[in-house]
C-alpha positions as CSV (number, residue, x, y, z in Angstrom):
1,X,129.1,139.5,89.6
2,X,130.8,136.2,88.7
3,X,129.7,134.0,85.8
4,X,130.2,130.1,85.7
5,X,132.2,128.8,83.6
6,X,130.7,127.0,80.6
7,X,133.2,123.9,81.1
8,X,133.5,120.9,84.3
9,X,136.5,119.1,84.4
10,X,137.0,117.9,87.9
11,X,134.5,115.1,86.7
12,X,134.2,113.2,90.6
13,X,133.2,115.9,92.6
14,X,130.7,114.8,95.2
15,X,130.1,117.9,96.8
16,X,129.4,121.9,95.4
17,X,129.0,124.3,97.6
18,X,128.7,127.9,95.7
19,X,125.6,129.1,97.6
20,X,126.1,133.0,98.2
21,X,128.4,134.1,95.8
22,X,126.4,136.8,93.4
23,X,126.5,134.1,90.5
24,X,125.0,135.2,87.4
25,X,124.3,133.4,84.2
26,X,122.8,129.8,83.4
27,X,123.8,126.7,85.4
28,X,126.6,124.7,82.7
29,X,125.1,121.4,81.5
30,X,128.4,119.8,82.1
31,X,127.3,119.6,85.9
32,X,125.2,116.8,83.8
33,X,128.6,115.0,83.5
34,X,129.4,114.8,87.6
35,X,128.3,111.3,88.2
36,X,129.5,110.9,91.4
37,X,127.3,114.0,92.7
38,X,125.7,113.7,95.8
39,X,125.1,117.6,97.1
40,X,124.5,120.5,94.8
41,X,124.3,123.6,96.6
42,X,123.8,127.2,94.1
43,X,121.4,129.0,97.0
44,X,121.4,132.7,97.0
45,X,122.8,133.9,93.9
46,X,121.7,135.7,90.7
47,X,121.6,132.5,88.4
48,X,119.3,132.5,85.3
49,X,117.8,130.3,82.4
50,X,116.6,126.9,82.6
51,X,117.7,124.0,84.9
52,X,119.9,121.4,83.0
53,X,118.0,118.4,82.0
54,X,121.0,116.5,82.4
55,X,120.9,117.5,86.9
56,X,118.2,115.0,87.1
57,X,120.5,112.5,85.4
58,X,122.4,111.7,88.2
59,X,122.6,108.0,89.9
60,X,124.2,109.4,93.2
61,X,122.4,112.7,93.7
62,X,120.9,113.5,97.1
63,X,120.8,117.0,97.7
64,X,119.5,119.8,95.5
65,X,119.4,123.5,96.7
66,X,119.1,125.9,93.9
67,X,116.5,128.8,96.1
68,X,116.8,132.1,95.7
69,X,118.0,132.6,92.0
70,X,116.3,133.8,89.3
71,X,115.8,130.1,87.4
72,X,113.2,129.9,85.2
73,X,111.0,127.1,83.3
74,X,109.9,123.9,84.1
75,X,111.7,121.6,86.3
76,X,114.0,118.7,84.8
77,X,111.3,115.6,84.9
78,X,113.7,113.2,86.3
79,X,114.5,114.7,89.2
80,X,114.2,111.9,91.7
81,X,114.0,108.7,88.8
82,X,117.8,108.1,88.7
83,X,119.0,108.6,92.0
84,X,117.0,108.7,95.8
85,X,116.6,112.3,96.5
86,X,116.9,113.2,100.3
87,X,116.4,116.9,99.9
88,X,114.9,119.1,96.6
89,X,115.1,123.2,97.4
90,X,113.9,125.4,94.5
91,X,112.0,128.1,96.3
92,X,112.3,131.9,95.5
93,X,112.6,131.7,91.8
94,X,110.2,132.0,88.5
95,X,109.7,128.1,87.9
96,X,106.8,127.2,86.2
97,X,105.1,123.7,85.2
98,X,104.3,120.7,87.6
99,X,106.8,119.4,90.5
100,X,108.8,116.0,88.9
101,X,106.9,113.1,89.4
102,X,109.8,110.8,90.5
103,X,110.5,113.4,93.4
104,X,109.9,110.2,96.2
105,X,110.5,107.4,94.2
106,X,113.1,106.5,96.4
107,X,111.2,106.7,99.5
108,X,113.6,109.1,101.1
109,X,113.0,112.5,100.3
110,X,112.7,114.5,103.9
111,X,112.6,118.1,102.6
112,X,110.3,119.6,99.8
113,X,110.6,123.5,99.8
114,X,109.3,125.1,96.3
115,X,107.7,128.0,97.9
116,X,107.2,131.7,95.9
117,X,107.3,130.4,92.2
118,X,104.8,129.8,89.7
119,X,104.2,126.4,89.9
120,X,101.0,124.6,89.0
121,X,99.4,121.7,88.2
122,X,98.4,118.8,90.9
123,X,100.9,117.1,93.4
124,X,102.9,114.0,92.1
125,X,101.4,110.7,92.8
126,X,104.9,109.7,94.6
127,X,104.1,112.0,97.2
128,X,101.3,109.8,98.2
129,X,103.8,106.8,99.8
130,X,106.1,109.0,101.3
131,X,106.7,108.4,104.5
132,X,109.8,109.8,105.1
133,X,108.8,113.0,104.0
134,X,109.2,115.7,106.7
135,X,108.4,119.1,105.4
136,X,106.5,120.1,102.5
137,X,106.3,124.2,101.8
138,X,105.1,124.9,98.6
139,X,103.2,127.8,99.6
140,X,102.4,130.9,97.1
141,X,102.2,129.0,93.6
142,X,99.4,127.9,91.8
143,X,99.0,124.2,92.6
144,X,95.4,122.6,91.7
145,X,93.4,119.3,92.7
146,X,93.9,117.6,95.6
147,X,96.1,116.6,98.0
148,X,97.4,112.6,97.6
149,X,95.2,110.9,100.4
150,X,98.4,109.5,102.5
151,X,100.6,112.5,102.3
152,X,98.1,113.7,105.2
153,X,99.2,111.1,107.4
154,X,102.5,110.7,106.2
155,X,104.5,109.4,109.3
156,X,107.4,112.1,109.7
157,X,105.4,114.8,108.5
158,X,106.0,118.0,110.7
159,X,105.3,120.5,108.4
160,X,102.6,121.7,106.0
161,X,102.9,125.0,104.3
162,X,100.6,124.7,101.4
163,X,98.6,128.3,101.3
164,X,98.4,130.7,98.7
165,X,97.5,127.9,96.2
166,X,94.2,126.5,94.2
167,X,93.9,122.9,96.0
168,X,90.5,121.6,96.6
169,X,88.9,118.8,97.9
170,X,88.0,117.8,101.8
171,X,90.5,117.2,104.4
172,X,91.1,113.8,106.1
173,X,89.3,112.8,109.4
174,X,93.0,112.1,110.1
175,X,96.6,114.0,110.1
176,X,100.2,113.2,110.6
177,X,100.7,112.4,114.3
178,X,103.9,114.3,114.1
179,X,102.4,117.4,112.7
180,X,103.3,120.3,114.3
181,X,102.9,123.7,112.1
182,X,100.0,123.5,109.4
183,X,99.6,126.5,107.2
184,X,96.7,126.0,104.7
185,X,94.8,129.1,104.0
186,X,93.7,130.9,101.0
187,X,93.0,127.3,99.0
188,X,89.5,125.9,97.2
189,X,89.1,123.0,100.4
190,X,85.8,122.0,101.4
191,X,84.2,120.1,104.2
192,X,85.1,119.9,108.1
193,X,88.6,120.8,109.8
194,X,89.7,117.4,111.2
195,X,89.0,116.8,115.0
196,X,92.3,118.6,117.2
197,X,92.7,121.3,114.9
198,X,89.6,123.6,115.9
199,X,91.0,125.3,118.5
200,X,93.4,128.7,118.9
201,X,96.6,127.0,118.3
202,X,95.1,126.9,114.9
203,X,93.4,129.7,114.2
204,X,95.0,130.9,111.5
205,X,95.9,128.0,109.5
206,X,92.5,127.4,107.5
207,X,91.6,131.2,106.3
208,X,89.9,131.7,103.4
209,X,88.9,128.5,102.5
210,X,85.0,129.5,101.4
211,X,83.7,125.7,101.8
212,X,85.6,124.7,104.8
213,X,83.2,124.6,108.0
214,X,85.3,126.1,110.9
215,X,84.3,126.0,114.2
216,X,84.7,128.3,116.9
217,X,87.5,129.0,118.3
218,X,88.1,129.2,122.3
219,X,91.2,130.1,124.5
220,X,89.4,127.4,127.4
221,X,92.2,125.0,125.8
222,X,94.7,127.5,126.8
223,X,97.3,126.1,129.2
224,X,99.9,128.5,129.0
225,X,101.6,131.6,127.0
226,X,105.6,131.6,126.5
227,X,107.7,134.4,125.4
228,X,106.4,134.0,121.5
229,X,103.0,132.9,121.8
230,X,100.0,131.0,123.2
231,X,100.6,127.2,124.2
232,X,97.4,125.2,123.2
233,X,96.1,121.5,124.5
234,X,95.5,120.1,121.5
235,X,94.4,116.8,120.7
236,X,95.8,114.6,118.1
237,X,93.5,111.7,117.5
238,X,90.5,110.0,119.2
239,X,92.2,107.8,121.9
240,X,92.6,110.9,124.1
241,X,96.3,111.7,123.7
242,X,97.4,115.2,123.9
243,X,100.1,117.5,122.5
244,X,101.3,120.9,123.7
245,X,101.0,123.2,120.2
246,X,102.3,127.0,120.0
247,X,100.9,129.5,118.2
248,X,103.3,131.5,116.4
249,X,102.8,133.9,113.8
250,X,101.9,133.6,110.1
251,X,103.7,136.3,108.3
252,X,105.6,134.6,105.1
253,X,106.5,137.9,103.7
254,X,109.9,137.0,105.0
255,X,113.4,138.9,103.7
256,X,116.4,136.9,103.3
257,X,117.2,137.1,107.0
258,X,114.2,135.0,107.8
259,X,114.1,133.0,104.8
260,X,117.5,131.8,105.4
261,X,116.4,130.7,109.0
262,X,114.2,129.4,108.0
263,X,115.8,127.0,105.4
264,X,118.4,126.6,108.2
265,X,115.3,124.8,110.5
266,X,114.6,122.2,107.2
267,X,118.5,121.5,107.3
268,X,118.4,120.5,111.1
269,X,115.1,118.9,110.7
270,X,116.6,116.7,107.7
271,X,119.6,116.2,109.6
272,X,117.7,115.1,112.7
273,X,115.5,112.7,110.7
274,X,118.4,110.9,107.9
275,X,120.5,110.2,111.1
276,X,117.5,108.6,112.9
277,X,117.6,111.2,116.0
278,X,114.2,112.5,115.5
279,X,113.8,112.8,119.0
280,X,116.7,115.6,119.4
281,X,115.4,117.7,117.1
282,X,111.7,117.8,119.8
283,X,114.7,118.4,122.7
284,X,115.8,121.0,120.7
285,X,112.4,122.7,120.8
286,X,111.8,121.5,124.1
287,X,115.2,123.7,125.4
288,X,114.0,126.7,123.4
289,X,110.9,126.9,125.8
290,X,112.6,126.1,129.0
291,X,114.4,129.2,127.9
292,X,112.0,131.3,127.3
293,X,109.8,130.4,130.7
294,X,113.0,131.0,132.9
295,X,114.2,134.4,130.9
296,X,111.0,135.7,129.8
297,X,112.5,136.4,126.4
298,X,110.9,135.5,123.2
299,X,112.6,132.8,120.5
300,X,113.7,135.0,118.1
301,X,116.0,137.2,121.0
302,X,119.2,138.6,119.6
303,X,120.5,139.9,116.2
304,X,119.2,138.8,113.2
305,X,121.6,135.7,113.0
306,X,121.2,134.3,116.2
307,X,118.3,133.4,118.6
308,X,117.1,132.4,121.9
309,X,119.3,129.6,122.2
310,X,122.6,131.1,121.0
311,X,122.3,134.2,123.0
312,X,122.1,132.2,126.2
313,X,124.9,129.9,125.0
314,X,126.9,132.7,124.8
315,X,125.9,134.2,127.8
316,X,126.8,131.2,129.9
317,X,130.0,131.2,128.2
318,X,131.3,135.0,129.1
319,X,130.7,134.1,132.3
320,X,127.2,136.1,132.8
321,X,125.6,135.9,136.4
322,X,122.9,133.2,135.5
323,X,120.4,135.1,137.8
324,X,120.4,138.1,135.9
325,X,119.6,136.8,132.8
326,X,116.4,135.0,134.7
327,X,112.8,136.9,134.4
328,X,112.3,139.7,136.8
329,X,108.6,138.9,136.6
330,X,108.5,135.2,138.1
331,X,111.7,135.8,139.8
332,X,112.3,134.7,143.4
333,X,114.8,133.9,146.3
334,X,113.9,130.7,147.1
335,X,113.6,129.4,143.7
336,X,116.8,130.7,142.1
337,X,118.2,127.2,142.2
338,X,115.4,125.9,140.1
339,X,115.3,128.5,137.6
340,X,118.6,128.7,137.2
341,X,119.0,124.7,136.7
342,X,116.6,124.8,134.1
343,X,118.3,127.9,132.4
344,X,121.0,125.3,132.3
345,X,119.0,122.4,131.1
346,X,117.5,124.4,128.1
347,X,121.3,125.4,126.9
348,X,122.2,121.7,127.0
349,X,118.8,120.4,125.3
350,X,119.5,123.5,122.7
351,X,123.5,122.1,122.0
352,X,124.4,122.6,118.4
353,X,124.9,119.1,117.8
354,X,122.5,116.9,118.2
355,X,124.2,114.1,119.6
356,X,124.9,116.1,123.0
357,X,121.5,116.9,123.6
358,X,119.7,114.4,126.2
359,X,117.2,112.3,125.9
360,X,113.9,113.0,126.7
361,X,114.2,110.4,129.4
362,X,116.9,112.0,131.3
363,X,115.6,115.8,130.9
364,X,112.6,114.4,132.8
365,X,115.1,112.8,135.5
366,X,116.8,116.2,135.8
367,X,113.4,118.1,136.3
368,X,112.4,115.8,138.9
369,X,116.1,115.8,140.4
370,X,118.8,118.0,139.2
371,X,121.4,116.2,140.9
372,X,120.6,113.4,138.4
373,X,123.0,113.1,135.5
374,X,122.3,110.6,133.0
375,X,125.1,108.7,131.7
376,X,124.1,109.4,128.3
377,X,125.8,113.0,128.9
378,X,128.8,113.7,127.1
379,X,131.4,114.7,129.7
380,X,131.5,118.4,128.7
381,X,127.4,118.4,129.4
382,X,128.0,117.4,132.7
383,X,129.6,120.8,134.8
384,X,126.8,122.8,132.9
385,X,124.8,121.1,135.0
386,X,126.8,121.0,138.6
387,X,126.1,124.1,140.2
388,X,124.7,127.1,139.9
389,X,125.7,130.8,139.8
């Protein structure tokens, strides 16, 4: 166990890193004095006491991730009134009181995870106007009233977690287009589910929700089934447009493992949307299945730390037989070149960085023709693609 110390010195720091360190104690209120602070990063340790005031102080703050501590009382108010906040991470903690309600006042908050704490109170107005908001998972507090009308339709909103929690009130006719996991059970909300979310891709996401009038739910919408789940035809608005949704579980009893992928997703998620490459972060997921239709292996393969696409990084790079690593099940002579192209093409649309992933444009052209290389590749992309094994 390490305790900070009580003193800051090295007053133009931009950047703290301590996450994971077994910190104990309260967080100094000389971290008040770092004016030049842009990223504040105390995840997963054993800190105590109160936030500092003085944190929400700060012109150049961007980043806050303080989840998994044992903090406790309300959060500083100004939190997001001084300084446009891209990123605000409490979760796992005993925080109690209302969220700040300068959190978006600088129209450029992308990540809001407060999840498992004792929050309460109604959402702040600034929420409403935020458009660049991304993900909001405040699940498992005690939140009341209703949701700010255009947080629903928010325009980069891609995910909801919001259950466990006393909101009430009815649910738009309309969501975010972009919305692709919405987890809202176990709240006070009346009236009807919004048209495109009465189907099985869904199923789960409005439980418990005594005035809410659910329809049935049919599998006829069902167009397919990859290694973790159902895929659902879903529509998303009235003009007869049509997203592919999977059904994944619902279980947020997660250990550390899980939680920490999970916070790992908001970071690339963040990341995809502040550098305005939105659409690698959908390649990304788009890779993911491509791998799991040619292997037959779920998402989540491997250890603990690693998934789908790592393991068949990996693989590729020890020099595995590509055909062996391809699903017995759908496996077939004549099609071995195909599958094992598209093996390939969901390792390059799963790169680490986003900037070597391909546009959606040229994963199409490769589908259609795998001799096609777009000259968007980076030259290390393109042998992945050359031959098969």
């Amino acid at each position: 166990m390490v305790k900070f110390l009580s003193l800051i010195e090295s007053l133009n720091l931009i950047d703290i890193d301590l996450s994971s360190n077994k910190l104990t104690g309260p967080i100094p209120n000389d971290f008040g004095k770092l004016e030049k602070l842009s990223w504040l990063s105390l995840m997963f340790n054993q800190l105590s006491g109160e936030i500092p005031e003085s944190i929400g102080w700060i012109p150049t703050l961007k980043d806050v991730k303080l989840f998994t501590n044992n903090l406790s009382g309300a959060l500083p108010p100004d939190f997001g009134r001084y300084a446009a906040l891209e990123g605000f991470e409490v979760a796992s903690n005993n925080l109690t009181g209302k969220l700040p309600e300068y959190l978006c006042a600088g129209g450029k908050l992308v990540g809001l995870v407060a999840f498992d704490n004792n929050l309460s109170g109604e959402l702040p107005e600034s929420l409403a106007n935020c458009n660049s908001l991304l993900i909001i998972s405040i699940y498992n507090n005690g939140f009341t009233g209703k949701i700010p009308v255009g947080l629903w339709t928010a325009s980069n909103l891609s995910y909801v977690q919001i259950s466990d929690n006393k909101f009430t009130g009815e649910l738009p006719d309309k969501m975010s287009r972009n919305l692709s996991l919405l987890e809202i059970s176990n709240n006070r909300f009346s009236g009807r589910i919004p048209a495109g979310f009465g189907n099985g891709a869904y199923a789960s996401s409005f439980l418990n929700n005594p005035g809410l009038c659910t329809r049935k739910l049919i599998e006829t919408n069902m167009i397919g089934c990859g290694g973790s789940g159902k895929v659902y035809r879903v529509p998303v608005n009235r003009s007869a447009d049509f997203v592919a949704v999977k059904r994944i579980g619902n279980n947020r009893k997660l250990d550390q493992e899980h939680e920490k992928q999970f916070l790992a997703e908001v970071q690339v998620l963040k990341y995809a949307h502040t550098t305005k490459v939105n659409e690698k972060t959908d390649i990304y997921s788009f890779g993911v299945i491509l791998l799991e239709l040619t292997t037959g292996r779920e998402a989540n393969h491997g250890d603990v730390h690693t998934g789908l696409a790592k393991w068949a990084w990996r693989y590729l790079q020890d020099d595995g037989p590509i055909v062996d690593a391809l699903d017995e099940e759908i496996k077939e002579a004549c099609y071995l070149d195909e599958m094992s192209q598209v093996f390939k093409l969901g390792i390059l649309c799963t790169s680490t960085l986003p900037a070597n992933r391909p546009s959606m444009k040229s994963v199409l052209e490769i589908l259609v023709n795998p001799r096609v290389i777009s000259p968007e590749k980076s030259a290390d992309a393109i042998p992945l693609l050359a031959n098969s094994r």
